[in-house]
C-alpha positions as CSV (number, residue, x, y, z in Angstrom):
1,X,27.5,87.3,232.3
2,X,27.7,90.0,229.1
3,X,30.2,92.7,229.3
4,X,29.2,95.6,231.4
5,X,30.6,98.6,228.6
6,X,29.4,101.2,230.9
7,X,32.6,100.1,233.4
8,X,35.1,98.2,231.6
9,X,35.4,101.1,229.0
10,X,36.2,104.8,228.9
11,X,33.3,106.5,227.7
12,X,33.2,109.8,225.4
13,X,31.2,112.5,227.5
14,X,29.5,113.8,224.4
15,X,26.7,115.4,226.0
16,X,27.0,118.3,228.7
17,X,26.0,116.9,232.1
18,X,27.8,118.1,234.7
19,X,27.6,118.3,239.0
20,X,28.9,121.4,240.5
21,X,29.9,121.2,244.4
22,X,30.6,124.6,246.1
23,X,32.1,125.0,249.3
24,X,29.8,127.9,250.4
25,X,28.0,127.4,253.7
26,X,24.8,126.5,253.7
27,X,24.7,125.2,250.1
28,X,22.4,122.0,249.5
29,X,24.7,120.0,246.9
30,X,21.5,118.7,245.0
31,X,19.8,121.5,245.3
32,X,23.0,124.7,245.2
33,X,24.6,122.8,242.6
34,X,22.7,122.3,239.4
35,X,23.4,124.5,236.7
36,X,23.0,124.7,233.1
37,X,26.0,126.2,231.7
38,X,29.4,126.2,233.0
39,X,31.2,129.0,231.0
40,X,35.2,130.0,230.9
41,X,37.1,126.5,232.0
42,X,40.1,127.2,230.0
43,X,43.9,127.6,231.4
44,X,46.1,129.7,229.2
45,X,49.2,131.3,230.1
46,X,50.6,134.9,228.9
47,X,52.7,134.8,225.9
48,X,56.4,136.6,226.2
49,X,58.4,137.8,223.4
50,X,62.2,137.5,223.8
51,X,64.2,139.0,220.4
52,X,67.8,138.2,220.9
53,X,70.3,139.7,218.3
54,X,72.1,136.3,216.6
55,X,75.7,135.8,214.6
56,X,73.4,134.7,211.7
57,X,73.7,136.6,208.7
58,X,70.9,138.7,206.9
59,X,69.6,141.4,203.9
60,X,70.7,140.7,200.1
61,X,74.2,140.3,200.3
62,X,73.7,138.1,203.1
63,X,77.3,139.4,204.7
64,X,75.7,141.7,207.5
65,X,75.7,139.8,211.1
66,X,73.0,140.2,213.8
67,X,70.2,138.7,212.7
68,X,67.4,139.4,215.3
69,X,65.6,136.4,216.1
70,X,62.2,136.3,218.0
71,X,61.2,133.4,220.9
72,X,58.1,132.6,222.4
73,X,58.0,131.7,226.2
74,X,55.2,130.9,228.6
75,X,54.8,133.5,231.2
76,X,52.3,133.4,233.9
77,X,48.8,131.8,234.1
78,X,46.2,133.7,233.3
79,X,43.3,133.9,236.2
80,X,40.5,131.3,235.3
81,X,36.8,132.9,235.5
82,X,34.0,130.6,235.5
83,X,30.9,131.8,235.0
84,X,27.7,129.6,236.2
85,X,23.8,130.0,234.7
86,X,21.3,128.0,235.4
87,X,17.3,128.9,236.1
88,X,16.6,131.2,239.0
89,X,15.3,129.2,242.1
90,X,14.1,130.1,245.4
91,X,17.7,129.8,247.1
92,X,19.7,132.1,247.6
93,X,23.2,130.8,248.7
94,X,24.7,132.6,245.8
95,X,23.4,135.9,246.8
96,X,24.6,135.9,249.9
97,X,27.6,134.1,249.4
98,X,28.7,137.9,246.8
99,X,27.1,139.8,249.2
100,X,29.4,138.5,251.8
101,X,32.4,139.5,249.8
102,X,31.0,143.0,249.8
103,X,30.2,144.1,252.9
104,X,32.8,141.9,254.9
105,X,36.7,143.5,255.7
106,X,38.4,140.3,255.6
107,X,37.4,139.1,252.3
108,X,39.9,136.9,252.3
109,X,38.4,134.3,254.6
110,X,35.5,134.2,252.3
111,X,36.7,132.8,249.3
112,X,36.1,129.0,248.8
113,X,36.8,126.0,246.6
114,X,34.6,123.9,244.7
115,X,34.6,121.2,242.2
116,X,33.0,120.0,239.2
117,X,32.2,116.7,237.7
118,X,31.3,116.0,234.6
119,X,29.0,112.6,235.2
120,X,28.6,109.6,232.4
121,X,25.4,107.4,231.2
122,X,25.5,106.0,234.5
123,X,25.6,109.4,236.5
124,X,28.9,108.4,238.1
125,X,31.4,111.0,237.5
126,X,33.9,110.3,234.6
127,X,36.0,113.3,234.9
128,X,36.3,116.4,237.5
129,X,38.1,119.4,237.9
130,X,38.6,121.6,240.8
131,X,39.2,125.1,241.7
132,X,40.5,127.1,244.6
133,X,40.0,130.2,246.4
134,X,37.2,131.2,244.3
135,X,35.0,134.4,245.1
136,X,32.3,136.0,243.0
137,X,32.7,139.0,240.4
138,X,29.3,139.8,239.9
139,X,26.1,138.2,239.9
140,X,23.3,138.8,236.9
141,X,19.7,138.0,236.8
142,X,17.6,138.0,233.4
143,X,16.2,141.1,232.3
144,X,12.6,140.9,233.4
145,X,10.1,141.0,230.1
146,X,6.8,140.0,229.6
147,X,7.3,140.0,225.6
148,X,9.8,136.6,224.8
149,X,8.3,134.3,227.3
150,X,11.8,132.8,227.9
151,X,12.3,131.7,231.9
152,X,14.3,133.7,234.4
153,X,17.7,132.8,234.7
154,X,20.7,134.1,237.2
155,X,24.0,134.0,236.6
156,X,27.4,134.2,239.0
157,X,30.9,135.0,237.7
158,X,33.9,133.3,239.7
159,X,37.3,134.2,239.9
160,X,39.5,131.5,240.5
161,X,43.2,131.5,241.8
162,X,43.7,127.7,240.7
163,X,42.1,125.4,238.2
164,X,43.6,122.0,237.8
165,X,41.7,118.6,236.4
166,X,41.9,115.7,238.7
167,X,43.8,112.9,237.9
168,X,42.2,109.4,238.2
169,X,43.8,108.4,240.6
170,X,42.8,111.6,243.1
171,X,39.4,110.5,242.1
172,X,39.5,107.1,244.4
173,X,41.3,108.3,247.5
174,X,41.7,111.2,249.7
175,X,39.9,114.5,250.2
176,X,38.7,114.0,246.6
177,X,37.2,110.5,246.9
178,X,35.3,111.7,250.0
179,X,33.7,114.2,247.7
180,X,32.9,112.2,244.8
181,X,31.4,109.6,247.6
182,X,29.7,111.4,248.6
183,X,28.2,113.0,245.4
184,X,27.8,109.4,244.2
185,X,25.4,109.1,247.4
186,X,23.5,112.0,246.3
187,X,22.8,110.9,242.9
188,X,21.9,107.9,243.8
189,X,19.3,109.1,246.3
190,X,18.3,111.5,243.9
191,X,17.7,108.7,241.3
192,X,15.9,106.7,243.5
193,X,13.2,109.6,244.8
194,X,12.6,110.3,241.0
195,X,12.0,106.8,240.5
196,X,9.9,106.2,243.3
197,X,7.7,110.0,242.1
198,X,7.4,108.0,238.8
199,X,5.9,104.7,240.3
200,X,3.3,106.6,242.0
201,X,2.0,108.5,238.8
């Protein structure tokens, strides 16, 4: 039996495929959970400046004390905004999911987790991340125009609380493995009805 390079080694995700699994109710994974782009998945924290006055000499005689030196120290994490596009489809689980967070007191309640996987040559996923208590900034669709021809797209803006990757390990056990079972499941059933369209044509 030849070696299998799609599992014995790591592979370099140089192309952007990626599965997007949101917590909002009613959401078909397959269906809610194709996009195009996936904007804004940086973590960055706030930069703070300390100047402390220091017993190091300074200036051209270089007798005067106090020399003011400057330190750099991580402050907090900047909020993670994530912003989604993909082509404009007949569901609407994203609308109502921001229009929700409008009209409802406890807005709280409403904001939801999801995660993303970004998914090899063999459309298992190879890395993911997750975020938590997410809920929508805004929501944009494509300015209609009958003069470029380009298709309708939507976009949603999510502000996160939390954005962490998920370790390996995560990946095969727990709360996580459930979901990335469960993805795997989808895929493959998603593979197969493509494949079985394709035998009929």
């Amino acid at each position: 039996m030849g070696l299998n390079l799609l599992t014995s080694h790591p592979e370099v995700l140089t192309t952007c495929r990626f599965h997007l699994m949101l917590d909002v109710p009613g959401a078909v994974p397959l269906v809610d959970g194709k996009f195009t782009d996936c904007l804004g998945m940086k973590v960055s924290h706030k930069i703070c400046e300390i100047a402390e006055v220091t017993p190091k000499t300074w200036g051209k005689t270089n007798n005067a004390r106090g020399r003011v030196a400057t330190t750099s120290i991580p402050g907090n994490q900047d909020s993670v905004k994530l912003t989604l596009r993909r082509g404009l489809i007949m569901s609407t689980t994203l609308w109502n999911w921001l229009e929700t967070m409008s009209t409802t007191k406890s807005w709280g309640d409403n904001r939801l987790d999801g995660s993303i996987f970004m998914l090899g040559m063999a459309l298992g996923p190879e890395a993911a991340f997750e975020f938590k208590n997410g809920w929508p900034v805004s929501y944009k669709v494509a300015d209609l125009s009958n003069k470029n021809g380009q298709s309708q797209f939507e976009e949603i803006e999510i502000s996160c609380e939390e954005f962490r990757r998920i370790p390996s390990s995560e990946m095969s056990s727990g709360r996580m493995g459930m979901k990335v079972a469960l993805f795997a499941a989808g895929a493959a059933a998603s593979k197969a009805g493509r494949e079985a369209l394709n035998a009929l044509n």
